[in-house]
C-alpha positions, 0 to 999 in steps of 0.5 A: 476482669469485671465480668460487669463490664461486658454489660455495659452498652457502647458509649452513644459517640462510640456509636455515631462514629461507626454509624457516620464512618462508612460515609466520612471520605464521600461526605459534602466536603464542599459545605463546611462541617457543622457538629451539633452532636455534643453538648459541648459549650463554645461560648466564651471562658468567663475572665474571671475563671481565667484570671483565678487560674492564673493568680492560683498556678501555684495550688497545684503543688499542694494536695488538695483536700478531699472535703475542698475549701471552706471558701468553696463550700461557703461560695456554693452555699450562698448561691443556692440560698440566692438562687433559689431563694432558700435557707443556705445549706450548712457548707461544713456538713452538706455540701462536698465538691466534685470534678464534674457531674459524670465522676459525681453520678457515677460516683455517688451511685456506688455509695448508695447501692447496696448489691448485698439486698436483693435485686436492687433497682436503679430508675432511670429516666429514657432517654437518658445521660448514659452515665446513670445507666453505667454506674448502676450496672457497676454498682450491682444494680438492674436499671428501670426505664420510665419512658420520656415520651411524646405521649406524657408530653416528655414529662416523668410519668411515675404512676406508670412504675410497679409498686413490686418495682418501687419496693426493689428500687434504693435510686432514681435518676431525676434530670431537670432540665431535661437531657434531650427534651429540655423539660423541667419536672413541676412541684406537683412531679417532684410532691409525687417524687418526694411521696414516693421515696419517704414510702419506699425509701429510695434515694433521688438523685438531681442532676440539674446540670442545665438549670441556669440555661433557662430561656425564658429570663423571668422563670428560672427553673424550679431545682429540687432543693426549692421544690423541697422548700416550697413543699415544706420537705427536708433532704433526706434522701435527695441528692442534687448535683451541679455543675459549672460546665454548661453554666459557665462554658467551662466543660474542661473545668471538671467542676461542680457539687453535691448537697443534700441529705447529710448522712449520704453526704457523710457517707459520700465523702468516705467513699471519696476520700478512696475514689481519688478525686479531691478538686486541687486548688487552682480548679477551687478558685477558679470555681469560687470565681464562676460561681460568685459571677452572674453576668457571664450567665445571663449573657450566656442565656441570651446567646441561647436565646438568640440562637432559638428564636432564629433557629426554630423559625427556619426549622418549622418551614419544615418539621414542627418544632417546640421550643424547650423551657430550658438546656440548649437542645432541641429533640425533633421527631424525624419523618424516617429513621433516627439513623438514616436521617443522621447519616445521610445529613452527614453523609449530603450536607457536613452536618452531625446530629445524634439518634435519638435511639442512641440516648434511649434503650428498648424497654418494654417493646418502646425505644422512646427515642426511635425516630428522633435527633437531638442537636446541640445550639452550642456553636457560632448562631451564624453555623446554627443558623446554617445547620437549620438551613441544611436540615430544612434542604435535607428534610424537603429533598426526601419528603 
């Protein structure tokens, strides 16, 4: 077997279920049971990702090819020139499809990582998507956390990293917005980011996975392609990774794609044409469907806008709270453990959230997620809404 295996951390779910499962038969089964544990989007299917499923039943009797459709490539291309306002990035050499961003990450990070170098690094941000943590491990890498904490203000802090660590490190994990806080890296982070990886020639990979659930309709989030733009950088060595699960509420898809840097692109359609995850035909168009509508998005965002402006004014009766700029979590400080506070909200009042610890490591002596829960507004406003009320009766019970 994989002897990198037995490095890996159990999967954060895995661990909420031990966390929760001494107290699942003694639970409040008088309250209905509310999960804002995962960010799995609840909002309606696009129609028109129905209909394309329908009208195209039959792509799935063809194999599919691993560089995708040329209508596909082209339907990405122009939605990033629009939303960004870009130059369109050439579909036939710089962009690939994939089956969502956990494949795509974990993918991608074998193409890059050379374990044959000397102890190659990967940087993650912590907390963090596990995923980047896993693929680096399997690729042969040791990981590098650089905390997201309250004190930097959840932003990345890269003066904090050695150069004798810069120097070892061929990827950085960037995620923007942010996964918990909800943060969006500004031009002067990315100027730093870009400087960094043109001194020590590391590769950015972006994962912008929530980069259309903005809550502020006039302030789209700043991606990495238009940061490179408005900075008057090229590609080279940036990888951005999208995804229509959270943009389209179609998480079961398994849809998104990469563009970038062209080598890497190159080189990552080599390793996918062995990795076996080519998009078949059906999940195509339903994608060009998604990707070519964008009144489904905006009434997505207002959904979540709604659910903010009710659920945070509740919330602060009781513990402060900070509206993110974008994703749809919010990432409280708790007043007792992270653990203890998940277990006895589930355990009094049917309510799931995750530790805060569960998406962090302990680095340095710091787990920047102890004493913290991350709940996801995905459900109904109305079972949001109710969520906020438990936790208000919660958090006054054992102030």
């Amino acid at each position: 077997m994989n002897n990198k295996l037995s490095k890996l951390h159990p999967y954060p779910f895995e661990k909420l279920r031990i966390l929760l499962n001494p107290v699942e038969k003694i639970k409040n089964i008088k309250l209905h049971q509310i999960d804002l544990s995962i960010g799995e989007p609840k909002h309606a299917t696009p129609d028109c990702v129905k209909l394309a499923i329908k009208k195209n039943l039959e792509g799935i009797s063809v194999y599919p090819a691993t560089k995708g459709s040329n209508k596909f490539r082209e339907t990405v291309s122009q939605w990033i020139a629009k939303r960004y306002n870009i130059i369109a990035p050439d579909p036939n050499n710089d962009i690939l499809p994939v089956l969502g961003s956990k494949e795509a990450l974990f993918s991608l990070t074998q193409t890059i990582i050379d374990s044959n170098n000397k102890n190659p690094l990967v940087i993650c941000p912590n907390p963090c998507y596990q995923i980047y943590e896993g693929a680096a491990i399997l690729a042969g890498a040791d990981v590098y956390y650089t905390s997201i904490n309250e004190n930097n203000k959840f932003a990345y802090n890269l003066d904090e990293i050695p150069s004798n660590i810069l120097k070892n490190t061929q990827l950085l994990f960037v995620c923007s917005p942010g996964n918990p806080t909800g943060n969006v890296i500004d031009l002067d982070t990315w100027k730093k980011i870009f400087n960094l990886s043109e001194k020590y020639g590391f590769v950015i990979a972006s994962d912008e996975c929530y980069s259309e659930i903005y809550l502020d309709e006039k302030k789209p989030t700043l991606g990495a392609l238009q940061a490179a733009s408005l900075l008057n950088k090229d590609h080279n060595k940036l990888i951005v990774l999208s995804s229509l699960s959270k943009r389209s509420n179609v998480p079961g898809l398994r849809s998104g794609f990469v563009v970038g840097d062209r080598k890497i692109i190159n080189d990552f359609l080599l390793y996918r044409t062995y990795h076996g995850s080519a998009m078949s035909k059906l999940i195509s168009e339903a994608s060009i469907a998604a990707w070519s509508d964008e009144q489904h998005v905006i009434e997505n965002r207002i959904l979540y806008r709604k659910k903010f402006s009710e659920v945070i004014p509740i919330l602060n009766k009781a513990i402060d709270i900070n509206k993110p700029e974008a994703s749809f979590y919010l990432w409280i400080k708790t007043p007792i453990s992270d653990e203890i506070f998940a277990k006895e909200l589930y355990k009094q009042y049917n309510v799931k959230v995750i530790p805060g610890s569960f998406l962090s490591r302990d680095f340095n002596g710091i787990n920047p997620g102890k004493n913290y829960i991350r709940i996801a507004l995905v459900d109904t406003i109305e079972d949001c809404v109710e969520a906020a009320n438990r936790m208000v009766s919660f958090i006054n019970s054992i102030s």
